[in-house]
PAZAPA-4460 file (N, C-alpha, C; in steps of 0.05 Angstrom, whole numbers, plus 32768, in hexadecimal, padded with zeros to 4 digits):
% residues 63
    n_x    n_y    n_z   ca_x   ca_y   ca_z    c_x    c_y    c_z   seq   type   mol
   85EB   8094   7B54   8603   8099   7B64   85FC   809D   7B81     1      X     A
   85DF   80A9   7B89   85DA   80AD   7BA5   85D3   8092   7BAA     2      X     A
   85CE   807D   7B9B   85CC   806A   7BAA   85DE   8055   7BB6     3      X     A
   85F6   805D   7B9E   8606   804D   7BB0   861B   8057   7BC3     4      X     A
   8619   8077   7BC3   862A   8084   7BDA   8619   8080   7BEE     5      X     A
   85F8   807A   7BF5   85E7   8070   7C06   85F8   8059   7C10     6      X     A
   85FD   8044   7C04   860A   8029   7C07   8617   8023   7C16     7      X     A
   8630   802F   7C10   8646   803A   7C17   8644   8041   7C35     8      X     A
   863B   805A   7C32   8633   8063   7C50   8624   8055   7C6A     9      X     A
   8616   8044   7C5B   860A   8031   7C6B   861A   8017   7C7B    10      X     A
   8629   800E   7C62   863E   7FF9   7C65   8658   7FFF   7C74    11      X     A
   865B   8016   7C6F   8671   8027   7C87   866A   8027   7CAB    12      X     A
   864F   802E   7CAB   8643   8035   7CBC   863B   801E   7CC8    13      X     A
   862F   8004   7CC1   8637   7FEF   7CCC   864E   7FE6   7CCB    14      X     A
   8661   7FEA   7CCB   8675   7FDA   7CC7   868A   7FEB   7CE6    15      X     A
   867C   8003   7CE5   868D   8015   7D03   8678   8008   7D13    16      X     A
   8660   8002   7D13   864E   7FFC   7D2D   865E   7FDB   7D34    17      X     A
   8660   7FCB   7D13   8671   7FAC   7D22   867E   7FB4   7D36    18      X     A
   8699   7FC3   7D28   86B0   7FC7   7D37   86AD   7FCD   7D54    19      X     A
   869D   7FDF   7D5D   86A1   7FE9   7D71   8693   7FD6   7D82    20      X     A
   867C   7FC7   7D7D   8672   7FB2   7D8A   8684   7F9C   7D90    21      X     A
   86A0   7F95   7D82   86B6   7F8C   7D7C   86C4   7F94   7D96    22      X     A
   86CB   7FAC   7D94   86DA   7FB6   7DA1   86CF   7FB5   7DC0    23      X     A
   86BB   7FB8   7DC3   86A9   7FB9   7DE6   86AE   7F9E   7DE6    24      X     A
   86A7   7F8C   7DDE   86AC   7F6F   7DD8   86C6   7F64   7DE8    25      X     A
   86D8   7F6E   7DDA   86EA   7F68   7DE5   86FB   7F76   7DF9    26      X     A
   86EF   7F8F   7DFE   86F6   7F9C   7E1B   86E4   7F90   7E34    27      X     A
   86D3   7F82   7E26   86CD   7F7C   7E41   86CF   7F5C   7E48    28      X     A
   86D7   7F50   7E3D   86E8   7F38   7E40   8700   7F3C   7E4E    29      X     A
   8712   7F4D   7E40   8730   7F53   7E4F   8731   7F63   7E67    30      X     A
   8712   7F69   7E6B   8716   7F74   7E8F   870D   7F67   7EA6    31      X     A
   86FA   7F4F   7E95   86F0   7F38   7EAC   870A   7F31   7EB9    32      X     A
   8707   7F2C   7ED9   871D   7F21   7EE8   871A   7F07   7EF7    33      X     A
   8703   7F01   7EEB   86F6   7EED   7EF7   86F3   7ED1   7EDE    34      X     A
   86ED   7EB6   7EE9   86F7   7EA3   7EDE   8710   7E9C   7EDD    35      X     A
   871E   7E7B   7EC7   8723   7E6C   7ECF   874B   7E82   7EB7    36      X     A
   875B   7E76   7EC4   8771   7E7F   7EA5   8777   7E67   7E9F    37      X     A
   8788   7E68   7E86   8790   7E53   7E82   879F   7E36   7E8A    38      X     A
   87B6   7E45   7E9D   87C0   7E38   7EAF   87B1   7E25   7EC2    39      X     A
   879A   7E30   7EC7   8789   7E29   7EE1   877F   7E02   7ED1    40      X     A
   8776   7E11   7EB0   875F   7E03   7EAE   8775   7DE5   7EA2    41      X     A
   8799   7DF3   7E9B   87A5   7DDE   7E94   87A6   7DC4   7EA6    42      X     A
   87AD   7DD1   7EB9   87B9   7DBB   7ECB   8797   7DB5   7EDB    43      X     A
   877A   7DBA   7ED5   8772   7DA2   7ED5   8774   7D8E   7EC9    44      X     A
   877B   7D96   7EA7   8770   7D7F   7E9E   878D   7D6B   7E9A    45      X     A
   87A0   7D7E   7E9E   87BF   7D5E   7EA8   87B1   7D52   7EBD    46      X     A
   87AE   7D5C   7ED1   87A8   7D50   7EEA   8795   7D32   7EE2    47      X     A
   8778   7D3B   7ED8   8768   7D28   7EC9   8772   7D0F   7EBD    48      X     A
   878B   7D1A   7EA5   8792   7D09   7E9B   879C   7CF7   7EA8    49      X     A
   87B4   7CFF   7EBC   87C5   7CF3   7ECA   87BA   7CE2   7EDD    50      X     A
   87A2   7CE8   7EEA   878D   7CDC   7EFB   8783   7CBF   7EE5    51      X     A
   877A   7CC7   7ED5   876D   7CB5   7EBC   877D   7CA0   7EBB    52      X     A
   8795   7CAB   7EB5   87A8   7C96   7EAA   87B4   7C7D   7EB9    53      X     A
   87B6   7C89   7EE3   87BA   7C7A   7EED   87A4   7C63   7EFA    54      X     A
   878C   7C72   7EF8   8774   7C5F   7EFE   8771   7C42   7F01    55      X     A
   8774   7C3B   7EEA   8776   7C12   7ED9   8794   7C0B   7EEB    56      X     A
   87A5   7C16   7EF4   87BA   7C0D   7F07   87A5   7C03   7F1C    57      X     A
   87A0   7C1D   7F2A   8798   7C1C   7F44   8780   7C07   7F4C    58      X     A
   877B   7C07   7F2F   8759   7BE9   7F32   876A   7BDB   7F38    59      X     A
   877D   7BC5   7F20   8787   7BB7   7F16   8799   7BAB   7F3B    60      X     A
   87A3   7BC1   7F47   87B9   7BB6   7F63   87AB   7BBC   7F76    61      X     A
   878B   7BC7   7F79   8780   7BB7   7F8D   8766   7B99   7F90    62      X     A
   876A   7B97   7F6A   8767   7B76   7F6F   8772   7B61   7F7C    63      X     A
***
């Protein structure tokens, strides 16, 4: 029986160290203010596309 209330306690006890590693984890992601949001990184890649797409025009009419 002590061995598996050993178990137990152990498996508890990692399982608060995940969490909290978890938890710093993601406190310190949500306080970076720095880098790109999403917005930023959308409208590169419309831009890209839209660039892309007109390209083969722009060859094509200054042949």
């Amino acid at each position: 029986m002590k061995r598996l209330t050993d178990k137990m306690n152990d498996l508890a006890v990692k399982g608060y160290v995940k969490g909290m590693q978890a938890r710093a984890k993601l406190a310190e992601v949500f306080s970076q203010k720095s880098g790109e949001g999403f917005v930023d990184t959308a409208l590169k890649i419309l831009i890209s596309v839209v660039v892309g797409a007109f390209e083969p025009r722009w060859q094509r009419m200054s042949d």
